[in-house]
KOLMARSE-594186 format. One record per residue: residue in three letters; x, y, z of N, C-alpha, C, O in turn. Coordinates in steps of 0.2 Angstrom, whole numbers, padded with zeros to 4 digits, always signed. Layout:
# KOLMARSE-594186
ALAXYZXYZXYZXYZ;...
***
This chain:
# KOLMARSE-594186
UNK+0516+0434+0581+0519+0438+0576+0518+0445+0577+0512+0448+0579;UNK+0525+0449+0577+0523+0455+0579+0521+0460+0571+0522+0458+0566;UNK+0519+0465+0572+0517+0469+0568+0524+0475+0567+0525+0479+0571;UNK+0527+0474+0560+0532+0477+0560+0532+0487+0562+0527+0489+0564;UNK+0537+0491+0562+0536+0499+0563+0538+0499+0556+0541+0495+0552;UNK+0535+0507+0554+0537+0510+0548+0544+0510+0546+0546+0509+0541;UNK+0548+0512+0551+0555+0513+0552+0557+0505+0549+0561+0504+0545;UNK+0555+0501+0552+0559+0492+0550+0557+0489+0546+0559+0483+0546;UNK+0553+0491+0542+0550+0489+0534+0552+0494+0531+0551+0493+0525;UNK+0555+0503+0533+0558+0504+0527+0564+0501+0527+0567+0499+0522;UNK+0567+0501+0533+0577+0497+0533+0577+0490+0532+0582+0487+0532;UNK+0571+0487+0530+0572+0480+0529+0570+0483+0519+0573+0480+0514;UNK+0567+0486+0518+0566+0489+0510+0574+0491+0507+0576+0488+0502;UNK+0577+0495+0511+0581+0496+0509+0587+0493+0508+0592+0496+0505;UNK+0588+0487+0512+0593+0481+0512+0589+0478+0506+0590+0472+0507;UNK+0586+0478+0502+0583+0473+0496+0579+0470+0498+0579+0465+0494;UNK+0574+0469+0504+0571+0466+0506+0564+0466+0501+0563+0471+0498;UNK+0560+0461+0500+0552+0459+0498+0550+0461+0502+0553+0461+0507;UNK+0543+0464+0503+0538+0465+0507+0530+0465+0505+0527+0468+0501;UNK+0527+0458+0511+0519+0458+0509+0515+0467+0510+0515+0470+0515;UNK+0512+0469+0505+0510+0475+0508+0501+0475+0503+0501+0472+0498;UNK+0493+0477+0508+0491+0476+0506+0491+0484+0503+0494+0489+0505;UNK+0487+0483+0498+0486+0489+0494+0476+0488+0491+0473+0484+0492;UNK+0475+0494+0488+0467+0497+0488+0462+0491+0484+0456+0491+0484;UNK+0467+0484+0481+0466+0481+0475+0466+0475+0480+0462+0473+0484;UNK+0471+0472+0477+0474+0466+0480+0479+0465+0486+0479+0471+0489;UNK+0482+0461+0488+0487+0461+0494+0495+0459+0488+0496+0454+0485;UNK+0497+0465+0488+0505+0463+0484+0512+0461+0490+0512+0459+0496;UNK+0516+0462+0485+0524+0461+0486+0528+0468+0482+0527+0471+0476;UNK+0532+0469+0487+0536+0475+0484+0543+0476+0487+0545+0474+0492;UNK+0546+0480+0484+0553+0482+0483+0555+0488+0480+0552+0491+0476;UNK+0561+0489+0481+0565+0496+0482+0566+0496+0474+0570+0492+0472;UNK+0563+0498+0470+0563+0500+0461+0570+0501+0459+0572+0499+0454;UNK+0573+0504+0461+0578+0507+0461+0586+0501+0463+0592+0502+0463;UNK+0583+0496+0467+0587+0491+0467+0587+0484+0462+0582+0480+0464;UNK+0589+0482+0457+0590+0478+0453+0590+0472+0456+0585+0468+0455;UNK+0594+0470+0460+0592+0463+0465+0588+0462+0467+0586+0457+0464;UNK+0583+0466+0472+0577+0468+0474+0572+0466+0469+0569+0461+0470;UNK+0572+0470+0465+0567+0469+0458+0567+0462+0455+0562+0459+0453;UNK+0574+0460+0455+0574+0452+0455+0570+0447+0456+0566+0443+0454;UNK+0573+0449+0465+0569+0443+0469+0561+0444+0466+0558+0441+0462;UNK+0558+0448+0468+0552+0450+0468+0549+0446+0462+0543+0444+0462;UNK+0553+0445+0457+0551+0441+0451+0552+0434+0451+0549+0430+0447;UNK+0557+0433+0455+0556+0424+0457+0554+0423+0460+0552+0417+0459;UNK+0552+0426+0467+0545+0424+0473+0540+0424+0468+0535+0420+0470;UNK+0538+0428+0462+0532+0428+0462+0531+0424+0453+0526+0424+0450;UNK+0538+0420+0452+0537+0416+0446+0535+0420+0439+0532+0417+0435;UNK+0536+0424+0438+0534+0431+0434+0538+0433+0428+0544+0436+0429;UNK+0536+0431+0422+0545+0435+0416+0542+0441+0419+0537+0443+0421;UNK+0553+0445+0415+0553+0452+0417+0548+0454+0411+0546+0459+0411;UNK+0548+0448+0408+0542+0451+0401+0538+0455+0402+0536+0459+0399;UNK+0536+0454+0408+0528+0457+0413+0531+0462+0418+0532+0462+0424;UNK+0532+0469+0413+0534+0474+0419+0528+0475+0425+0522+0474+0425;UNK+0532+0477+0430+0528+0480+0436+0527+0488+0437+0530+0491+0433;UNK+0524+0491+0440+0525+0498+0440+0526+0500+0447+0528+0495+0451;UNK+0524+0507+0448+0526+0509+0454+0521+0512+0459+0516+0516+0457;UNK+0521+0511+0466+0518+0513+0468+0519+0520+0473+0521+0518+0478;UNK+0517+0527+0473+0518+0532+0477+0514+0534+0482+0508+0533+0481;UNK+0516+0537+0487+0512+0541+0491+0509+0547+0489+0504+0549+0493;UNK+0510+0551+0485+0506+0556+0484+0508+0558+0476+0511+0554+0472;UNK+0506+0565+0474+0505+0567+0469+0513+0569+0467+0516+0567+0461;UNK+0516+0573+0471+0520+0574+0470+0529+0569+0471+0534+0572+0470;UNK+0526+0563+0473+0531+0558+0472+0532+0555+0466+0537+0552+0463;UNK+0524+0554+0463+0524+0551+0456+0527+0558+0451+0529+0556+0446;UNK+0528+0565+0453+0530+0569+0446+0540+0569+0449+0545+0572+0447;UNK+0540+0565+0453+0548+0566+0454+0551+0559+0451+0557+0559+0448;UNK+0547+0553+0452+0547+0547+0446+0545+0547+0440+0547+0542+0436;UNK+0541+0553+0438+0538+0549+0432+0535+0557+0429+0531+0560+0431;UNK+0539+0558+0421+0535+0566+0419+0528+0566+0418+0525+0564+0413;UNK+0526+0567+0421+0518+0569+0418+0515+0576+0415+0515+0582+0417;UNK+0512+0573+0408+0509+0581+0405+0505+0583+0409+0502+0579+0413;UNK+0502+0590+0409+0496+0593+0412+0489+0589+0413+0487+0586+0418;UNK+0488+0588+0408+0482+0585+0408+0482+0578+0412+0477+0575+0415;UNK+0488+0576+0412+0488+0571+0417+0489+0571+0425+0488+0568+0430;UNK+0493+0578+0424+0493+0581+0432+0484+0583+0436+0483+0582+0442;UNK+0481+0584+0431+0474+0586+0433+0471+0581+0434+0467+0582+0439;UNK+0471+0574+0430+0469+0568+0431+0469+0566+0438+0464+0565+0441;UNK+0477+0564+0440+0479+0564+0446+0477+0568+0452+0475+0565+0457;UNK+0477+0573+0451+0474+0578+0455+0466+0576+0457+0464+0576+0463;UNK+0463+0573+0453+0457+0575+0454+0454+0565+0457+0449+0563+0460;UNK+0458+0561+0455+0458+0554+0456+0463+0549+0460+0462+0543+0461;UNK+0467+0554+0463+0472+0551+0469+0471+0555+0473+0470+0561+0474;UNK+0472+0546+0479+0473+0542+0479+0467+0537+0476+0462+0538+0479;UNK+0466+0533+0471+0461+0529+0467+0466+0525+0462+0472+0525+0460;UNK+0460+0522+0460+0461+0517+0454+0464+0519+0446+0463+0515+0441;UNK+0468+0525+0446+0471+0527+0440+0479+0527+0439+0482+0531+0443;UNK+0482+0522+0434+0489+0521+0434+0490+0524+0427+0488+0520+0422;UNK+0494+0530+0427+0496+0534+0422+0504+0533+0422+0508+0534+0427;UNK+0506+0531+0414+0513+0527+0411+0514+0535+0409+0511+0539+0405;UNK+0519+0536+0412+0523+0542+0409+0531+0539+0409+0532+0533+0410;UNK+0536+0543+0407+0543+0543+0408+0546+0541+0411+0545+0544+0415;UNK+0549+0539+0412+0554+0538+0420+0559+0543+0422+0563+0545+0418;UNK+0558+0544+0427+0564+0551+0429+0570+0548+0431+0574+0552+0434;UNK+0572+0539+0431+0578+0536+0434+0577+0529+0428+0572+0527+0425;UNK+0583+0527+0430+0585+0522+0425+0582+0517+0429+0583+0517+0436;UNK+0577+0512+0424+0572+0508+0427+0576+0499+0428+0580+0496+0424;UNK+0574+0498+0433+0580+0489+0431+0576+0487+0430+0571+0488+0431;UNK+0579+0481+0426+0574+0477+0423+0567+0473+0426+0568+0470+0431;UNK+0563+0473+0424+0556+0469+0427+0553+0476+0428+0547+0476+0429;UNK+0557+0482+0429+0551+0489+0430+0548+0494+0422+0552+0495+0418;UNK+0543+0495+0422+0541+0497+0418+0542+0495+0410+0542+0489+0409;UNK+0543+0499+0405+0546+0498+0401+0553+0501+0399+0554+0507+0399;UNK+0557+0495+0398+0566+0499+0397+0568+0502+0390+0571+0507+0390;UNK+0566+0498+0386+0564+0501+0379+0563+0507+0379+0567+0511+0377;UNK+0557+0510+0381+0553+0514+0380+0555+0520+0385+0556+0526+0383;UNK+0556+0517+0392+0559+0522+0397+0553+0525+0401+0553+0530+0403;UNK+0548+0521+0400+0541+0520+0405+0540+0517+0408+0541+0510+0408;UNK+0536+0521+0413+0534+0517+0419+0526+0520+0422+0524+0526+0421;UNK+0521+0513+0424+0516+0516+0425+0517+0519+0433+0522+0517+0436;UNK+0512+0524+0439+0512+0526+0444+0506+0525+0444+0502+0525+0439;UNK+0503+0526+0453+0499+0528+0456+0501+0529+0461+0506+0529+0463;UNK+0494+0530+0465+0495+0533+0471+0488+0528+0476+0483+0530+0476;UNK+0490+0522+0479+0484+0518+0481+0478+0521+0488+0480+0524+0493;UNK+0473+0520+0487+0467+0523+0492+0469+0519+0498+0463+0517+0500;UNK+0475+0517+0501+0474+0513+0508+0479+0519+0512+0483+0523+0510;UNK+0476+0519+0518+0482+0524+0522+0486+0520+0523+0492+0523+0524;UNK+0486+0514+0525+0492+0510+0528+0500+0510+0522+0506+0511+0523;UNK+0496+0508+0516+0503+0507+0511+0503+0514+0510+0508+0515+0506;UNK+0501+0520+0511+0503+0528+0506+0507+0530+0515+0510+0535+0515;UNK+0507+0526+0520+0511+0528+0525+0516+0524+0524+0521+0526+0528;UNK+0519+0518+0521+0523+0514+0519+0528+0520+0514+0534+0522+0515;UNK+0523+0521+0509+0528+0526+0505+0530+0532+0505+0534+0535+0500;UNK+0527+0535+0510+0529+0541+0512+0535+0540+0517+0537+0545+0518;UNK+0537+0536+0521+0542+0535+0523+0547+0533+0517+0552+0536+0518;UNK+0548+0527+0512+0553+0524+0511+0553+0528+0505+0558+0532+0504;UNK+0546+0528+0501+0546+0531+0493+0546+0526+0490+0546+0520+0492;UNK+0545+0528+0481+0541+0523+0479+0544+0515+0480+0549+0512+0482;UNK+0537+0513+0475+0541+0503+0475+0537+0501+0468+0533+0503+0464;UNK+0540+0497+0471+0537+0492+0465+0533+0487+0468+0534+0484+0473;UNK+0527+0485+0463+0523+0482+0467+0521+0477+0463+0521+0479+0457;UNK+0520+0471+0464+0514+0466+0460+0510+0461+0464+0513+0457+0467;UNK+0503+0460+0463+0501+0454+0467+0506+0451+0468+0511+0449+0464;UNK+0503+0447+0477+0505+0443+0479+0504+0433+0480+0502+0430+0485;UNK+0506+0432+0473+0502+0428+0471+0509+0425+0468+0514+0428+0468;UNK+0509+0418+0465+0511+0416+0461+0509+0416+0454+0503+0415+0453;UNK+0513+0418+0449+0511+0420+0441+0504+0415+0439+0504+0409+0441;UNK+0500+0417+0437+0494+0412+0436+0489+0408+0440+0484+0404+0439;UNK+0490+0410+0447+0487+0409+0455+0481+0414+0456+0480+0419+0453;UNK+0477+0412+0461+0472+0416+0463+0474+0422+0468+0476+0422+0474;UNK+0474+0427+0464+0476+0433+0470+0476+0432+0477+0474+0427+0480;UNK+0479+0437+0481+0478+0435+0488+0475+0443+0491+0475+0448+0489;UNK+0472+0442+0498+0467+0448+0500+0468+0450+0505+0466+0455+0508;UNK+0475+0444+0509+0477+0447+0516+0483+0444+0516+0486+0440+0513;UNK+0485+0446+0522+0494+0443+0525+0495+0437+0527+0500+0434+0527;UNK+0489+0433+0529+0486+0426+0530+0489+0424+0523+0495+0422+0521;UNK+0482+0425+0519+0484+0420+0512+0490+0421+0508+0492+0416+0504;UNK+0494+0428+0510+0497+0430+0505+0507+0422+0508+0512+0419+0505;UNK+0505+0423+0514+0511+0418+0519+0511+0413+0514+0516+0412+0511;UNK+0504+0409+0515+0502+0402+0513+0504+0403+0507+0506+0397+0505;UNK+0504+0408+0502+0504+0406+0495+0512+0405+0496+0514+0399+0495;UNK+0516+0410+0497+0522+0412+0497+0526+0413+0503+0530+0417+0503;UNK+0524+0409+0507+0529+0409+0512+0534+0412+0512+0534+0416+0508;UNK+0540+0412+0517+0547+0413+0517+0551+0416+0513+0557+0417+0514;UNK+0549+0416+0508+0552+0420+0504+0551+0426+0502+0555+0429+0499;UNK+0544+0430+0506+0543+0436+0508+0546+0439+0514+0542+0438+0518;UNK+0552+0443+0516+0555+0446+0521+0549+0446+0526+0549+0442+0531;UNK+0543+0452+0525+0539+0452+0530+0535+0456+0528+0535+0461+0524;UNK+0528+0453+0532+0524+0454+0529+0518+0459+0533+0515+0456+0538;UNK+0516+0466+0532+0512+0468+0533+0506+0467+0535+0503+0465+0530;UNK+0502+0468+0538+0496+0464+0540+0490+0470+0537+0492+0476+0537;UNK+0485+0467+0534+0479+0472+0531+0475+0467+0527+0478+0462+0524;UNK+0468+0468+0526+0464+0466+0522+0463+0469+0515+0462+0475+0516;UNK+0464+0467+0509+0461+0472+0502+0453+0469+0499+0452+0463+0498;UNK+0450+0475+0497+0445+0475+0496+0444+0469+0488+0438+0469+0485;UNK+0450+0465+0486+0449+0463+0480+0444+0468+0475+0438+0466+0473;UNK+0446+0474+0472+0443+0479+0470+0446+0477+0463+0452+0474+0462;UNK+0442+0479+0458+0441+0481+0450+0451+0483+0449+0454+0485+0454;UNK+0453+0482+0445+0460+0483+0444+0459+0490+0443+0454+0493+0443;UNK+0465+0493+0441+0466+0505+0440+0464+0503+0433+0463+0498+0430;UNK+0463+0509+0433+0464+0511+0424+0470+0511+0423+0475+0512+0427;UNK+0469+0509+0418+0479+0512+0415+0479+0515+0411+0477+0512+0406;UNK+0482+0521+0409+0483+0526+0404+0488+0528+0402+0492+0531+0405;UNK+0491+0526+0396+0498+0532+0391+0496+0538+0393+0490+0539+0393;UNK+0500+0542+0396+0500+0547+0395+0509+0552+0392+0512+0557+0393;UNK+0511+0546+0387+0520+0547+0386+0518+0555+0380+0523+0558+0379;UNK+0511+0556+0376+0510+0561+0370+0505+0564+0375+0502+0563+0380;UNK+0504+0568+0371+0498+0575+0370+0489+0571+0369+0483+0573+0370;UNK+0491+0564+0368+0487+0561+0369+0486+0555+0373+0488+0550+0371;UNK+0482+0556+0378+0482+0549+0382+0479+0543+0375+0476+0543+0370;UNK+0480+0538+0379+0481+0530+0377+0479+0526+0380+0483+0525+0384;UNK+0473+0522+0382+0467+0518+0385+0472+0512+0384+0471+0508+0379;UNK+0477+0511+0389+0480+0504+0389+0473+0499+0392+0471+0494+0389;UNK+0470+0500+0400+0468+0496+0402+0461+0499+0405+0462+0504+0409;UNK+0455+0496+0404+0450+0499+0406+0449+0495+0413+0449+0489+0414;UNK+0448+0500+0418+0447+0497+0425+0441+0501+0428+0436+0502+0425;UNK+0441+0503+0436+0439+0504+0439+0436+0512+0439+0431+0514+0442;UNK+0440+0514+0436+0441+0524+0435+0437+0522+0428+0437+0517+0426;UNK+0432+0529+0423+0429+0526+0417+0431+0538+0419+0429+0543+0422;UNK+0439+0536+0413+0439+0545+0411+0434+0547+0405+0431+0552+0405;UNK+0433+0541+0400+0430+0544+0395+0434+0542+0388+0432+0544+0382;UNK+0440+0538+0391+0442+0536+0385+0440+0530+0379+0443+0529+0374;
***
């Protein structure tokens, strides 16, 4: 099995393609956010209601304020916590398809993950959408090995990397003047 190039995991991204990608957490599956199809699939490889939005993942600080408004106080968070365990729900700066964020509300959560290998994935394609690579109710997966076995063939291709199975992000509102302790994780800001 060869080891894909950056170039042919973003052109397979952007034909609507799945991709196993390990990330600072777990080993996920991702897709072009912006492709509805895409976002689809993603949700039937991985057996998931759209009930259970996904977020997003970016390369850097300034990919997440071109996806997603963030206040000050949230920009400094980022700032001082990315790339790490902090997924702050702001806005959305593009119309979310469904299974992404929330549609209703027109949020979406962002981060910025501590692997260099997935932050050079999105520095080339931009952001994705990510969620373990597992099926709904399964034991997460930690590499492109187990991630096969769970889900075989119906992942386009798969990224080779180990993930630390580390503590889940914080998750934070940050949509008001005051942030919102949605999920206590691995980041402890003080909420």
């Amino acid at each position: 099995m060869t080891t894909p190039s950056l170039e042919e995991i973003s052109d397979a991204l952007s034909r609507g393609a799945v991709v196993g990608i390990p990330t600072d957490t777990v080993y996920g599956i991702a897709a072009d956010p912006r492709n509805s199809i895409a976002v689809g699939r993603l949700f039937a490889i991985k057996e998931r209601s759209v009930g259970k939005p996904v977020g997003l993942l970016v390369a850097d600080i300034e990919s997440a304020l071109a996806m997603v408004e963030l206040p000050d106080y949230a920009v400094e968070w980022a700032r001082s916590h990315w790339p790490g365990p902090l997924n702050l729900v702001g806005v959305a700066r593009f119309e979310l398809p469904e299974g992404v964020g929330d549609r209703t509300r027109g949020t979406v959560g962002v981060r910025v993950p501590d692997l260099a290998t997935t932050r050079e994935i999105l520095a080339v394609f931009g952001a994705l959408a990510v969620t373990s690579a597992n099926r709904s109710g399964e034991k997460e997966t930690l590499d492109e090995t187990d991630a096969r076995a769970a889900l075989g063939d119906l992942v386009d291709i798969y990224v080779a990397g180990r993930c630390p199975g580390a503590v889940s992000s914080t998750t934070v509102d940050v949509t008001g003047d005051m942030p919102i302790l949605l999920r206590r994780g691995a980041l402890d800001l003080g909420l």
